[in-house]
N, C-alpha and C positions, 0 to 999 in steps of 0.2 A: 761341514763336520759338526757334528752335537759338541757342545761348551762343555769341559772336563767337568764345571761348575756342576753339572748334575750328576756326577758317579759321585756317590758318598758311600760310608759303609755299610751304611741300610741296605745299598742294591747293588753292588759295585759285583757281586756273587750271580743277582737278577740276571744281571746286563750282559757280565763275562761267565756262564758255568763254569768255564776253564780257571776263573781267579778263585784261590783258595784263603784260608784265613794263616795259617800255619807256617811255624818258621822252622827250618834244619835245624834239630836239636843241635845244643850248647856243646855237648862231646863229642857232635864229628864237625870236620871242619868243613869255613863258606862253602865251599868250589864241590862239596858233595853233589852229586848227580841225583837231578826227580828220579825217583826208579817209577812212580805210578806214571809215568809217561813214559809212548813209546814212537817217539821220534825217529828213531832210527829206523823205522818200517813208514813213515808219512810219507804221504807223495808231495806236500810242499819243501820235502828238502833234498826228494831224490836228486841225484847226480852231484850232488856237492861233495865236498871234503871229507873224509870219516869223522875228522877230529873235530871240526869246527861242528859237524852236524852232533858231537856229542857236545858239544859245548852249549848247544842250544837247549838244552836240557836243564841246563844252571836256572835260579832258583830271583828271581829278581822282584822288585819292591815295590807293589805297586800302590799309586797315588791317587789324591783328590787334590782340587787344586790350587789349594794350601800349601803340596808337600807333605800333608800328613798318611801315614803309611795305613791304607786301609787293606791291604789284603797282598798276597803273592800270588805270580803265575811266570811258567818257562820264558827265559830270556825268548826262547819262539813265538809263542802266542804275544809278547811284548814289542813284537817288530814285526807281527804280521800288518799291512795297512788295512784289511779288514778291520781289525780290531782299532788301529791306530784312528780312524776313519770316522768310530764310532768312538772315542775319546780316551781310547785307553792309554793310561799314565805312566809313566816309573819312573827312577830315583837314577842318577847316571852321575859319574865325575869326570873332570877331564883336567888332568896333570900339564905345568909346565914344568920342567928342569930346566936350568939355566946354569951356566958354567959359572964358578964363583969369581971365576978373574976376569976373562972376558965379556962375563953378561951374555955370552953367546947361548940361541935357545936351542937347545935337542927336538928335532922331528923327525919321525916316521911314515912311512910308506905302509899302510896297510897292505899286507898279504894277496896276491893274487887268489887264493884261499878261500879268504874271507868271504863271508854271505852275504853282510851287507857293506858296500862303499868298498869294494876289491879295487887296491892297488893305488888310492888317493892315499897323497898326502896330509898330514895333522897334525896337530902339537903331539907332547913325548907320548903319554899315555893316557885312553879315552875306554873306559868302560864302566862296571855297575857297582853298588855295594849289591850286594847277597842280603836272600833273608835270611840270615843268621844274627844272631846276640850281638853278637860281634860288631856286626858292618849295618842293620838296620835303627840304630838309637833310640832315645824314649821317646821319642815327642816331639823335645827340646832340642834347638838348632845345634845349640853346643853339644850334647850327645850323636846327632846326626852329622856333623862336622865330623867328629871323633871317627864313627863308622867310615865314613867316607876316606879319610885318611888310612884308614886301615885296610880298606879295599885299596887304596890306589898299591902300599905297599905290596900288597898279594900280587896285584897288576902287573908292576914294575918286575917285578921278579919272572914273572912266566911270560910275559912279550919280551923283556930288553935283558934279562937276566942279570938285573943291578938287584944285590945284595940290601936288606933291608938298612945294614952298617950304613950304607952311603946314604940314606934317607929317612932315619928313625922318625917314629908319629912327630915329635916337636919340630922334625924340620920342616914340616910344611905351612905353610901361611896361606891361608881361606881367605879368598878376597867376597865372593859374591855366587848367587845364584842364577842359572839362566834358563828360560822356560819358552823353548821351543819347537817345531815340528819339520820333519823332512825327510822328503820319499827318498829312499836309495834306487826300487825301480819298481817295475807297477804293482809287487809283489810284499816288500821289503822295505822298510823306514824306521825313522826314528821319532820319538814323542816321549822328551824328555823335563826334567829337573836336572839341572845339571849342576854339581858342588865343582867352584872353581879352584884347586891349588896350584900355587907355587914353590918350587923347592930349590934349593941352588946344590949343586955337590960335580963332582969331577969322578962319574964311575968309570968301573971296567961294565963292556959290556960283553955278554953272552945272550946275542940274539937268536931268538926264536923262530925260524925262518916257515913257522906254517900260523904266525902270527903279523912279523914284520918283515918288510919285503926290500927296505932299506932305511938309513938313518944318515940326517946331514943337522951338523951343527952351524944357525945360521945368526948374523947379528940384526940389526932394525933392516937397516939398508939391504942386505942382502934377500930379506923373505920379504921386502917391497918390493924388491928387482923380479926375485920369484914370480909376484901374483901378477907384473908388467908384464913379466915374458909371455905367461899364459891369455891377458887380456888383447895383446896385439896380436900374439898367434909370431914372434918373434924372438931370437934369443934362445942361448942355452936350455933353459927349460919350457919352450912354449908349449910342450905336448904335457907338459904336468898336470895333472888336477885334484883338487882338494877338496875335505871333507865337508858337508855346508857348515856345522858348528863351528871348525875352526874361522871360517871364512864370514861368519855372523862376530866373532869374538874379536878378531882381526878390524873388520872395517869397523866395529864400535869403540873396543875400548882398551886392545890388547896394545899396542904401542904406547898410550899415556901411562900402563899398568909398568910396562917393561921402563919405562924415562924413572918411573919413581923407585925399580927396583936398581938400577943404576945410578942411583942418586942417595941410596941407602933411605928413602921415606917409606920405604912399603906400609910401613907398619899407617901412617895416614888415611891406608882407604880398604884397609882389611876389616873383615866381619860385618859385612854390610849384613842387614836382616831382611831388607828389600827381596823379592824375586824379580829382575828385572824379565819382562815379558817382551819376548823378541818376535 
């Protein structure tokens, strides 16, 4: 794979035609649809979902690999591995909730649906900011922080249908960044930045069922029992499998993450400005 290190904004346009410079105007909102793309006639998304395959339409952020936002193109061409292949970048978050009393974490079952990673398990909520005002920031970590929380809300609300009330922008806490690559199938992958939050609240949920395919509230020991059942092929859940991020997040640093959010220290190892590269 060519090093991200050489898409800069000089040629990021060269490399990708399909990456554009331009963000969804300010008065319509992120989740607006490219209309100059026509996806819904491509033969890379025949036979898929209607909905999903308009979703692949959405409007995503793409990077150099800094993190600094040099241009956009379709959440599609952003998960093609053609393009992943030849280094193309984007901006991604990926939400935990955690119950306020029990510390117990909220996970989902991606959508049998879905296009990429159908039907695995992952933490609560895993997807993009938008090139919008909004959810793309200036520059600055702290304005792209901000974005990114403002996407997960959008998120939370059309996969789990938890009301923005249970999770307003202050409630989430930004631990760190993570910077890595992974085929979903020979087709389809991810090559991301990814902003880490965490949030703690007790919602109602109103799931989305052509997004998420099921939801278990689990504690430390239990989603270590999880990833046992899967690794012996043993147990309740040995047919499970999960997403690679979560499972890169998990065997690094998600369990010390989860001791200090039970211990009331979060605040000790949030806003890191590091991108750890995994």
């Amino acid at each position: 794979m060519s090093s991200t290190q050489t898409i800069t904004a000089e040629n990021v346009t060269t490399l990708f035609p399909e990456v554009h410079t331009r963000l969804i105007g300010a008065d319509l909102p992120p989740n607006t649809i490219n209309s100059t793309t026509t996806d819904a006639q491509d033969a890379d998304l025949s036979g898929y979902d209607a909905e999903q395959i308009r979703l692949m339409d959405e409007v995503c952020i793409v990077l150099d690999y800094n993190d600094n936002a040099i241009g956009t193109a379709s959440k599609k061409d952003c998960h093609l591995m053609t393009n992943i292949n030849k280094g193309l970048l984007h901006r991604a978050f990926s939400t935990f909730l955690f119950h306020p009393e029990s510390k117990k974490l909220l996970l989902q079952q991606r959508a049998t649906e879905k296009i990429t990673f159908p039907d695995m398990w992952t933490n609560t909520c895993c997807s993009h900011p938008l090139a919008h005002p909004s959810e793309t920031g200036l520059g600055d970590l702290i304005s792209n922080v901000e974005g990114a929380k403002r996407a997960a809300i959008r998120k939370l609300d059309h996969e789990l249908g938890i009301p923005s009330k249970y999770v307003p922008i202050g409630g989430f806490e930004y631990l760190t960044r993570i910077h890595y690559l992974a085929p979903s199938d020979g087709k389809w992958g991810e090559h991301e930045i990814d902003y880490i939050l965490f949030a703690e609240a007790d919602p109602e949920l109103n799931v989305n069922k052509n997004e998420v395919k099921d939801v278990r509230w689990v504690s430390r020991d239990e989603l270590k029992q999880m990833f046992k059942d899967a690794e012996t092929g043993t147990g309740k859940d040995k047919n499970l499998k999960y997403t690679p991020w979560f499972k890169l997040i998990c065997e690094s640093m998600l369990y010390q993450w989860w001791e200090s959010l039970e211990k009331g220290e979060l605040s000790k190892i949030t806003g890191e400005e590091t991108i750890r590269r995994m």
